[in-house]
N, C-alpha and C positions, 0 to 999 in steps of 0.2 A: 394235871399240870405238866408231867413228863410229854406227855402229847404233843400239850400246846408248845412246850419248846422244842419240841423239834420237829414239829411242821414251820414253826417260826426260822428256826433253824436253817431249814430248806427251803424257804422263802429271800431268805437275804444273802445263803450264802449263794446260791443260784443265779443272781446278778458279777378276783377273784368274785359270771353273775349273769344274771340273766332279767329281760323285765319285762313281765306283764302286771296285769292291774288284775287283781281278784282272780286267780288264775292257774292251774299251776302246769310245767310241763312235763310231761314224762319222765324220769330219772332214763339216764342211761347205763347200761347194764355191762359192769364189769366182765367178760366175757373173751375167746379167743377172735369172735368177731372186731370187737372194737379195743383191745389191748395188743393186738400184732397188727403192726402196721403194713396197710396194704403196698406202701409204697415205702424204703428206706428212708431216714431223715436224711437230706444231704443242702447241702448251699444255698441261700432262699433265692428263687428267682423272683424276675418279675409278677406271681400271682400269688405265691405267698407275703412278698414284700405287701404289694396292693391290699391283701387281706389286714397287717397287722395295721394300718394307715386307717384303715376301717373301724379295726376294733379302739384305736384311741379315739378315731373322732367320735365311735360312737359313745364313751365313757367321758370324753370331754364333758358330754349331754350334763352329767350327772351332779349336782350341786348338792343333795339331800338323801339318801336312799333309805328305805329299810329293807333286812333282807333276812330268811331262813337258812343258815347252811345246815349241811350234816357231815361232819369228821369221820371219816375212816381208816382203819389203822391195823395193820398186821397181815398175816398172810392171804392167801385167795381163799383157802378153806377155813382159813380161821383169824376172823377179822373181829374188831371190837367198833361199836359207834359213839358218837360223841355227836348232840346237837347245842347249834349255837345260834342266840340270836343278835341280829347285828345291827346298829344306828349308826347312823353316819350324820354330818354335817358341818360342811366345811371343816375345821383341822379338827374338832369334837367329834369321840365315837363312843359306842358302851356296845360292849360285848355280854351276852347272857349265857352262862354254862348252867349243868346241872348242880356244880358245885364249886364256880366261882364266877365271880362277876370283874371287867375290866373297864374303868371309865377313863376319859381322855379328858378331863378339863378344857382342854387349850391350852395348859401350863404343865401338869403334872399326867404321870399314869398311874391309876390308882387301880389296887388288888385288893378284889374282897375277898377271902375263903370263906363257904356257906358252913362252913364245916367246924372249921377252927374259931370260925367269927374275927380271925385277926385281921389286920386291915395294913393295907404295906404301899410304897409309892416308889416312883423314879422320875427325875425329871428327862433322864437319856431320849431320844429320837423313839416317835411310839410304834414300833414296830408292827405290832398288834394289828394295827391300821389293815395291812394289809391281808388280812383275812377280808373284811368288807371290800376292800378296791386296792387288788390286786395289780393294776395297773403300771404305776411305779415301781414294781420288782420288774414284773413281764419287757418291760423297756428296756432293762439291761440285759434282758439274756440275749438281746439279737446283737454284740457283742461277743461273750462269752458262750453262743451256742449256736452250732449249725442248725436250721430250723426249715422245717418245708412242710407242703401238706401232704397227707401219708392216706387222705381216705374219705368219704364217708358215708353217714349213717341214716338210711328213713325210715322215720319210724310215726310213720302215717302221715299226718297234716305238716310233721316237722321234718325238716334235712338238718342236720347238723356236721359239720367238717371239722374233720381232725387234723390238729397240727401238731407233729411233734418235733422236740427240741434234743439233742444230745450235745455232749462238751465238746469243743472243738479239743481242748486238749485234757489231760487228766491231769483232774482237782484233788490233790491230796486232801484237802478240807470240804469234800465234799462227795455223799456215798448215793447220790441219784445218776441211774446212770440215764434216762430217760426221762423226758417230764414232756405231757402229754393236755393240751387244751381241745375242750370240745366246744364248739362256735358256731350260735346258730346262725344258719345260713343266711337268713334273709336279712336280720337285724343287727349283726357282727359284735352278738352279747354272748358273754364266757357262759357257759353251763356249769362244765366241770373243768378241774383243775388233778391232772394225777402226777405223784413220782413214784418212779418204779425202780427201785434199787438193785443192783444187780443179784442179790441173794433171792430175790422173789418179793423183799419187805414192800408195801405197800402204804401211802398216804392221798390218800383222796380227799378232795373237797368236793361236794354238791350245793348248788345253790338253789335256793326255791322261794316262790313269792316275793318276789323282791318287786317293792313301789319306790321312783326315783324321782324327786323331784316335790317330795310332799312335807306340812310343816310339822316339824317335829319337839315338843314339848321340849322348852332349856331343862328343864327340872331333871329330864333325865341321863345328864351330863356331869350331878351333882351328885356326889358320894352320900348316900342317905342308907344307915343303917339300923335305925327306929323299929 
C-alpha cells in the first residue's frame, strides 16, 4: 500500500501501455544503456512536440483496455516487484494487487485489503485511474517539464524511443528528478513509465498484454467480497 501511494504520489504531483493482441513485448532492461540518456533533456522541439501529439492520439483510440503491469521499486541492486492487473472502461476501473484490490464504480473508490478483509471508500477524484491510462498526468508535465527525446532502443523486430522529462524549475513537493517514457516506435504506445530520483530511488512501471477496445464484464466494477 506504501508503494501504491507514492507511485500515486509521483504521478499527480508531476503535473501508463502498450497494445498488442495475445502478445507480449520484450521488457526493456533497466540498465546504463537505456537509464543515461544519450542525449540531455532540454526544450521540446518540433519532433518531440510531434511525438507527444502521436501518443494522445494514439490513446484517444482507447475506449476499453485491459492491461498487465509490473511495479518496481527501490534501488538498482535492490529492487522489490509488485504485479498489478488492470480494467478500464470509460470512468470505471479495478485494479488487481497481490494483496488488495481497487474498484472505480463510477461514483466511489473502493479498497479491498486481501489481508485485513477490511473494505474502505472515497468519493475524492480516482487517482488510481492512472496506473491504467497514464495519459491525463503525462499532459501536464509538458507544462511543468522540459522534455525531449534523449535516445533509442532495438531490440530486434521493436525500436523504441526515449523521452525524458526534467523540472523546469525545482519542486519542493516533489523528489523525481527525472522521469523517463519508453515509446514504441511505430505505434506511439507507452511501454514503460520510470522516475529516478536523485538518491538513485527508483519507480518503474511496465506494461504488458494489454487488449484495448474489448468488452468487459460490468460485474467486475462491483465490490464483491463473497
Amino acid at each position: 500500500m506504501k508503494q501504491l501511494k507514492t507511485i500515486l504520489l509521483l504521478l499527480s504531483i508531476s503535473c501508463l501501455l502498450f497494445v498488442v493482441t495475445a502478445k507480449e513485448i520484450p521488457s526493456i532492461p533497466i540498465d546504463e544503456k537505456t537509464e543515461i540518456a544519450y542525449l540531455p533533456p532540454g526544450p521540446a522541439n518540433p519532433a518531440a512536440r510531434a511525438m507527444m501529439d502521436s501518443i494522445y492520439q494514439r490513446y484517444d483510440e482507447f475506449k476499453s483496455l485491459k492491461v498487465d503491469m509490473v511495479l518496481t521499486t527501490g534501488y538498482q541492486n535492490n529492487t522489490a516487484t509488485d504485479t498489478i492487473r488492470g480494467f478500464m472502461d470509460g470512468q470505471k476501473y479495478r485494479l488487481e494487487m497481490p494483496h488488495q484490490d481497487i474498484i472505480h464504480d463510477g461514483k466511489k473508490v473502493w479498497f479491498y485489503d486481501k489481508q485485513s478483509k477490511k473494505v474502505s471508500n472515497k468519493v475524492d477524484k480516482p487517482d488510481e485511474a492512472n496506473f491504467i491510462y497514464p495519459i491525463n498526468t503525462i499532459k501536464t508535465w509538458e507544462n511543468a517539464f522540459s522534455y525531449s527525446i534523449t535516445g533509442e532502443l532495438d531490440l530486434g523486430e521493436h525500436t523504441f524511443v526515449k523521452m525524458s522529462f526534467i523540472p523546469k524549475t525545482n519542486n519542493p513537493d516533489s523528489d523525481s528528478s527525472q522521469i523517463n517514457l519508453f515509446i514504441d516506435k511505430h505505434n506511439f504506445q507507452i511501454l514503460k513509465i520510470t522516475f529516478l530520483q536523485s538518491n538513485g530511488y527508483i519507480h518503474m512501471l511496465d506494461y504488458h498484454d494489454l487488449e484495448a477496445n474489448i468488452k468487459i464484464d460490468p460485474l467486475l466494477f462491483v465490490l464483491d467480497i463473497s
